[in-house]
Every structure is written in C-alpha cells, then in structure tokens.
N, C-alpha and C positions, 0 to 999 in steps of 0.2 A: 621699787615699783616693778612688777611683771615685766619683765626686757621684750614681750612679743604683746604691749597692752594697746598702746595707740599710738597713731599720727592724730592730731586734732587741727581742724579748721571750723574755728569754731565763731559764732555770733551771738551776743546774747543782749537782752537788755540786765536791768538792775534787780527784776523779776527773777532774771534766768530760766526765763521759759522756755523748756526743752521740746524742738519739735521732730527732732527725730536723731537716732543715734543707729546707722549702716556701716554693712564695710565698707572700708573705700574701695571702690568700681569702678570698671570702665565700662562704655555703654557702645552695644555694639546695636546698632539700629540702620535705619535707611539713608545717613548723611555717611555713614562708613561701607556702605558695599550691600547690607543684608535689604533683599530685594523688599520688606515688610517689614512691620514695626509689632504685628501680631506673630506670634511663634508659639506653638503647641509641644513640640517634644525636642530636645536633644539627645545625642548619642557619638561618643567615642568608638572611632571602629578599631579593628586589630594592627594596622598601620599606623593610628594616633591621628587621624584625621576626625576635625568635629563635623558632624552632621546638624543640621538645622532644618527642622519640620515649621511651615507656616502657611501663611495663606494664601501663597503665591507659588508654594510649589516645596521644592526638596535643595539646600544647597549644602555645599561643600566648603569647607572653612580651613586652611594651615595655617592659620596665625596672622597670615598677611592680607591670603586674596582669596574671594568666593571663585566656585565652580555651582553653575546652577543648573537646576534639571528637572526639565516638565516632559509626561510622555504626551504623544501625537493622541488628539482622540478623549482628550483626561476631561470626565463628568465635571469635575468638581475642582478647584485650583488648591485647594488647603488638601493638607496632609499630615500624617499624623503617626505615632507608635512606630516608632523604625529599630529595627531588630536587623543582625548579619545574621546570613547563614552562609555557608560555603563563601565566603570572603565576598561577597553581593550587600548589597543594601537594599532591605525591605522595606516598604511602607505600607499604610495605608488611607484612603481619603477616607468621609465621613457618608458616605454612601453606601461602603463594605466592600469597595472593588480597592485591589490588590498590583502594587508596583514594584518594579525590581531595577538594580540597576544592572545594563551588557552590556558589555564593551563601551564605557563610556555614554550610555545613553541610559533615558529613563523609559523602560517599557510596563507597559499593562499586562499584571498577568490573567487571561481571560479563559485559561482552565478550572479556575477557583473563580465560580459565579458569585456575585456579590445577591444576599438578602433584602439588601435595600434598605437596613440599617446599620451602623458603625459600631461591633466588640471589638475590640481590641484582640487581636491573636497572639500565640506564646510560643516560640520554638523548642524544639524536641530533638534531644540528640545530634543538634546541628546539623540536623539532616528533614525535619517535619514543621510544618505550618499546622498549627493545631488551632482551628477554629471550633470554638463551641457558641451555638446558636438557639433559639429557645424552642426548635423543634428536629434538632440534629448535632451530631458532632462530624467536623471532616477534618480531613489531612493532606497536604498536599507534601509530597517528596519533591526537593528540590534538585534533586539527582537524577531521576528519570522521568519526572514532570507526571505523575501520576496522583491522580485526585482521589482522593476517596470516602462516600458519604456514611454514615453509622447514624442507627435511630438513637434518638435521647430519648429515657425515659422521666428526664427530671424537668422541674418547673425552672430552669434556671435564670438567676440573677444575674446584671451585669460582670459582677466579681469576679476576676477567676487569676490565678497568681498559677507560676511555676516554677523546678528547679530542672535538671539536666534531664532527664528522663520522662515528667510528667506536668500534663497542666492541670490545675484545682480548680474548681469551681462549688458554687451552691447551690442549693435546691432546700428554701426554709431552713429548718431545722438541720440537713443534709450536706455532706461536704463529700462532694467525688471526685474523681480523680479520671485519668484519659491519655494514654500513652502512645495515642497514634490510633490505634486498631479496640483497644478495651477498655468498656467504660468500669469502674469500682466504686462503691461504696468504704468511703473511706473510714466514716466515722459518723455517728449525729447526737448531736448538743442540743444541750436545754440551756438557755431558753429558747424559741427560736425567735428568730431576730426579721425583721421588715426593714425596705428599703435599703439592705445592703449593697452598697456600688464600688467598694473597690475590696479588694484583698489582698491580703500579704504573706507570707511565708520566710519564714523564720527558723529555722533549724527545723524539732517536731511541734512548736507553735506558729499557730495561725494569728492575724489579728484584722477584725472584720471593720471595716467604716463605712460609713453612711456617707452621706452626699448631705445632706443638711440637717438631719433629724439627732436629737443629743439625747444621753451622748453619743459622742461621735465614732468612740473607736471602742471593740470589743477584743477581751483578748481570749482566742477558743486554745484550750490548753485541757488535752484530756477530751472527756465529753463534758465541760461546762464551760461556758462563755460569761466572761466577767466584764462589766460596762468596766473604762479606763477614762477618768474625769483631768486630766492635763489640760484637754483643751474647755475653754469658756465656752457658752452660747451664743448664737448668734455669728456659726461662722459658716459659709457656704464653701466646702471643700472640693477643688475643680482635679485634684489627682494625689496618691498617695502613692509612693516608690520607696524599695529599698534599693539602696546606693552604697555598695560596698559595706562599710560596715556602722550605715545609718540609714534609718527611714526617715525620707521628708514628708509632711500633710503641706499642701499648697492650697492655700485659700483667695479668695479675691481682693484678701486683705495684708497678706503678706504669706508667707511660709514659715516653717516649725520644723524642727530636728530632735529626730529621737533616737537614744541607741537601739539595738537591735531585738533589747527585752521592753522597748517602747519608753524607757524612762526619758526624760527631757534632757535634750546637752544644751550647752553653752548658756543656763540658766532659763530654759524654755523660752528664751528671748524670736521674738518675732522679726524678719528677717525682711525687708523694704517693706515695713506695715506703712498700708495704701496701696499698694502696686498689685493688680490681679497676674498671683505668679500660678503657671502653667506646668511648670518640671523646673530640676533641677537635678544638673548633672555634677559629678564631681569626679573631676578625669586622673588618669594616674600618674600626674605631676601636683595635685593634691590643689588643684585649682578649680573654685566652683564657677558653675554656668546658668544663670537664672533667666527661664524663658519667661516672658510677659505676653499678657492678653495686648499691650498698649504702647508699653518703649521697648520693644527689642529685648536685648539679653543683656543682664548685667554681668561681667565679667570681673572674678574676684580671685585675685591671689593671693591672701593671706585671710582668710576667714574673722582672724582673731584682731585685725588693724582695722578702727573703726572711724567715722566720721561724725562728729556731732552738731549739731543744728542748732542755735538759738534764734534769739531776734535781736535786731537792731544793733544793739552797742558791740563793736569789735574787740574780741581781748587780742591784744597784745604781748602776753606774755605768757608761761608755763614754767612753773615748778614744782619738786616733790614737796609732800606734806608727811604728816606725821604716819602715815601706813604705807604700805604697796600700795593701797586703794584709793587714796586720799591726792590729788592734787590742789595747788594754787593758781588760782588768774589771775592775771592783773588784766583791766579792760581800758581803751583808748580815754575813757572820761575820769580815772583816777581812783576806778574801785579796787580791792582786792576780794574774791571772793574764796571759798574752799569748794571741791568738787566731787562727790565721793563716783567711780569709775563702776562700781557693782550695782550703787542703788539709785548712780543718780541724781543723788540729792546735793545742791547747792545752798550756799550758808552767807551771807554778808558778812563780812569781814573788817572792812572800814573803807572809807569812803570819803577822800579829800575834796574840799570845796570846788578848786581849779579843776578844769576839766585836761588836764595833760594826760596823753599816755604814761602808762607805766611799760617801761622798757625792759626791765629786769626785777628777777624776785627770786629771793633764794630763804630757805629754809633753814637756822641754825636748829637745829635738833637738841645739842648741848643747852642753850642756855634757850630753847625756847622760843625764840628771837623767829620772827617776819622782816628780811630787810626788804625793800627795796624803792627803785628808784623812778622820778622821774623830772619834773621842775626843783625835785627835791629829794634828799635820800630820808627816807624814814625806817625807822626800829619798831615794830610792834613787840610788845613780852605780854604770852596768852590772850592777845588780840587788845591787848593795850595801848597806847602809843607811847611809850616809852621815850623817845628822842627824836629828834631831827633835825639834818644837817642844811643847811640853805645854799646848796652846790646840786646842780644838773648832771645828777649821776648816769653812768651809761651800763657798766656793769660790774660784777664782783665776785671775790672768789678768796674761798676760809682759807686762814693760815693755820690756827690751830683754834683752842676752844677762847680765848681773849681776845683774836684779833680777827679780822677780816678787811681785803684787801680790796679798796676801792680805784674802778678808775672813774675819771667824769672831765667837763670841760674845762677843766686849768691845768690834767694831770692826773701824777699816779699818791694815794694815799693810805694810810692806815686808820681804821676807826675802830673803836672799844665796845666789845660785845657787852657789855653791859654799860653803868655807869660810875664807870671806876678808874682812873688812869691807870693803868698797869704796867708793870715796868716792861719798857721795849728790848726785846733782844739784842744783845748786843750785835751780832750781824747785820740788825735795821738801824743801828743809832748810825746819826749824820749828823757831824759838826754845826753848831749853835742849832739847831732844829727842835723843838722841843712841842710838847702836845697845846693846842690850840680847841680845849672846850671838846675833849674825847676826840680831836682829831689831829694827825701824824701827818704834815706832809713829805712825803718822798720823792717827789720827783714833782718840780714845780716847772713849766715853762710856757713860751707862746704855743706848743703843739697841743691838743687837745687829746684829751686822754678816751677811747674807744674800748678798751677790754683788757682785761688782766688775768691774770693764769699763777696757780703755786701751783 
C-alpha cells in the first residue's frame, strides 16, 4: 500500500455510503484566536508569517497566536488580496480603498483614491501598485509615495494576472499588458470570450475563467483560446490562483487543483466538496491553508493523509488487501468489507450473524486466506468461509506460508493456513501437545493472550 495513502477514521453502515473523503485538517476558526469564521485571502510573507484576510479586518498568524489589525477610519471591516511590497503588508477592502501595514499598525493609504469598486491590484517590480480600472490604469510607488494616473484605452474585464515586471489584463478579444507607466498590446485571440473574471499566467500561456458561465476555463496559447472541459457544470467559481507550482479553481463547492499546464492532480479530486472555499495557500513548508466563506481555514499538513466518512456502523479494524489500492474492514457488527482507496468503491465480503466487533484482519496473500477475529476466529479462501475456530481471538501474525500465529483469550497458538495439518517445525513442537482440529496450542495459561509478533 502507498506508505504516504491514509490515516482513516472511518464510519460506515453495511451500504457503505461514502459521505465524504478530505485531508485530515485542523480548523482554525473563531473558538481558536481567528477574529471570523469568514476569510477571503491568505498569504505567506517573506519572514514566514501567515496573513489572514476576513471580515473583520487583517490578522497575523505564527502558528500559535494572532496579531490583529484594523486601520482608524476603515469604510469597510473585510479585507482582501494582500500582496508584500518592500517587506509591508498590503491589502485591500471591497470598496477599492487601499491599506498598508507601519510600524506595526494598519494604515489607509489615501494617495491611491479608491473608484468605489473592488479589482484586485498586482505588484510590480517590488516597488508598484498597479491598479487597472475600467476607465484608467495608475500606479502607486511605494518608495516615494507617488501616484500616478494613465488613460486606458480598453474595455477592460475583471481579470487581469502578473509576473515580476508586468500586470495583464483583457479587453474581449485583447490581452494587454501595463508596467507601471505603458500600456501594450500584447496579443488578440479568437475567439473572443464574455464574462471573463479571473486570469492566469503561466510561463508564455494564459488561461482565461469565467465566474459561472461553462466552460469554465480557457486556455489562450498563441492567438487561439481553447474551451478546457475538467471542470463539470454547475459550478460558481469565487477565485482562481497559481500557487507555486499549481493552480487552484475555488468554488462554493469545494476547490480543484491543477498543474501548471491546467491538467488535473491528485485525480481532479474535489477538495472539502460543500464548503465555499475562498483561496488556498500552500506555504513553503508544503503545508496547505484553506480559506472559507463559513468555517474559518482548514489547515492541512500532508495533502495526500485523507479522512473518510461513512454512516453509522463503526469499523473497527484495517488491513491490506490484494493491491496498494485495495484495503479490508472489519466493522463493530461483524462485517468484513473490501475498500478500493482510488475509486472508492466498497464490496461485502461476509457478514456474521453476531453482532461482535471484529478486532483484527489480516490478509494471507500466499494462500489467499481472509483471517480474522472476533467472538470467533474465521478463515475466508476467495471470500469463502473456509474454517472457524470458536476462541475470542485478539490478534495475529504469519509465520510462514502454513502457519499463522494466533493470540486470543486462553493464550498464545498456531493455526493452519489451509485445511491440512502440516507438519510443525520442529522449533514449535512441545511435549505431548499435538494439533486439536487445525489448531497448535503453544502457550496455554490463566493470562490471556492480547497480541503476538514473529
């Protein structure tokens, strides 16, 4: 089995209705420090401090404790898109007015007048505020505090993506560009496209998404723009980010990961499907940050350790199966089920009258063999039942391909992988002790037998 596939805490009934399969996360919300349970953007700054954008203002996270921060004077309490520039923290509300943080405090910056609607701006050279607006482009230097306005001459759309030097944006059919001081013509594509709200940028490809209209994502390469069908219909996408060396889509239904040429990772799997996620950060200790419209951030350190959800009946036990992919249940009322990890799919297996847990289940591979135990030890061969022994097993462990080493409540024992007595090694024989109906005992007394090891 994959050694980085799961932790499972898992519930099911005999259906095995699967209601959800996440990483396992901690949840950092309003009973832990985070002033809201709504959160719009995070951000890693150059110190490794997390930022958290919400509705309540701007706070500051090192793993233990917030630091929070509202400026004197602030329209609006929620805050959004935060960008460093000169080792500062930027933000912005949903007004268009502009915050920074000095000397520990959060100020308004009121050189850059707000429009009195909310784009998102994109830094330049580590040194520029590059706002583009639908009837101007400006720039604000955060070094000498100088603004400065330039005509637009494009119709442009929400979108607009950048790398170190420049920010992009659209206008239909039209993709410009904007360095601070000069607007360019970078390129124009057929077909042209409506309702484009966000952008991306990708080495010399672009990739256009819409906000709710399918499909959803375009990929502009060259001058043609090709519809990208990954995602289904019927999703409302609330932000679209590349993140080191992935883009995430964020929908009100979950989030999606794709590499950097848009293909799908970790099998296009949907990531807290039901939770309206907002952003998602993934900081350079390789730990993701999942902001929500509703519970806070989900915090996840291994992407690939996942939790899975059933109903009702508790399994109790877990073992390998016949693949990497393939696991066994055993559940609290005496089922064994199979459980494939890729697709998902669960299988009944067999299913004792007695409603006992099953405590342990092991796989003999060699012959085939389903053991395991609980009011009783049983053998299945190819989901058969093969034997059973009428002892309170607790757990077990192969000696070679013949034998397998029980312990349970009278002691420690040996029983026969098949139905065969086979001769015991001599290193196991024990004066007058002889097999008892495919079964060896080894170690008989008043202590009861919990676990065994070869």
């Amino acid at each position: 089995m994959n050694s980085k596939f799961i932790i499972a805490i898992l519930l099911c009934s005999l259906s095995m209705k699967l209601q959800a399969q996440n990483p396992v996360c901690r949840t950092i919300n309003t009973s832990n420090g985070l002033p809201s349970n709504t959160t719009y953007n995070i951000y890693q700054d150059s110190v490794g401090f997390i930022w958290m954008a919400h509705d309540k203002g701007l706070s500051r996270y090192d793993g233990k404790q917030f630091v929070h921060y509202s400026a004197k004077g602030q329209q609006g309490k929620s805050l959004s898109n935060i960008l460093e520039i000169k080792n500062e923290i930027w933000c912005q509300d949903f007004s268009g007015n502009f915050y920074h943080t000095q000397q520990g405090q959060l100020v308004q910056e009121k050189r850059i007048k707000s429009k009195g609607n909310y784009i998102n701006a994109q830094k330049i050279n580590n040194k520029f505020l590059a706002v583009v607006n639908y009837d101007s482009l400006r720039s604000f230097n955060v070094s000498n505090g100088i603004a400065m306005t330039f005509a637009n001459n494009a119709l442009v759309q929400n979108a607009n993506a950048s790398d170190a030097n420049k920010v992009y944006y659209l206008s239909k059919n039209q993709l410009f560009s904007f360095d601070g001081t000069i607007q360019r013509t970078e390129r124009t594509f057929e077909p042209a496209i409506d309702n484009i709200f966000f952008l991306i940028k990708s080495s010399e490809k672009f990739f256009l998404i819409t906000k709710g209209n399918y499909p959803y994502v375009y990929k502009l390469e060259g001058n043609k723009a090709s519809p990208l069908n990954y995602l289904k219909p019927g999703k409302l996408i609330q932000g679209a980010f590349a993140n080191k060396d992935e883009v995430w889509i964020c929908t009100t239904t979950g989030a999606y990961c794709f590499d950097l040429d848009f293909k799908p990772k970790f099998g296009g799997k949907c990531f807290f499907e039901g939770n309206s996620i907002a952003n998602v950060l993934k900081d350079r200790e390789g730990n993701y940050w999942f902001c929500t419209l509703n519970s806070g951030i989900f915090f996840v350190t291994d992407i690939d350790v996942n939790i899975f959800t059933f109903e009702k009946e508790m399994v109790t036990s877990i073992g390998n199966y016949t693949g990497q992919d393939e696991l066994l249940l055993g559940t609290s009322k005496n089922a064994i089920f199979s459980f494939n990890t890729k697709s998902f799919h669960q299988k009944l297996i067999n299913k004792e009258n007695a409603n006992h847990e099953v405590l342990n289940i092991m796989y003999d591979s060699v012959n085939r063999n389903i053991i395991f135990c609980s009011d009783k030890i049983i053998s299945l061969h190819d989901g058969k039942k093969q034997r059973e022994y009428s002892i309170a097993g607790k757990a077990f462990s192969p000696l070679n391909k013949d034998f397998t080493a029980i312990a349970y409540s009278s002691g420690i024992s040996i029983i026969s992988n098949s139905n065969l007595k086979t001769l015991i090694p001599n290193w196991l024989q024990l004066p007058n002790m002889t097999w008892e109906g495919l079964h060896y005992k080894i170690e008989v007394g008043s202590s009861r037998g919990r676990d065994v090891l070869f």
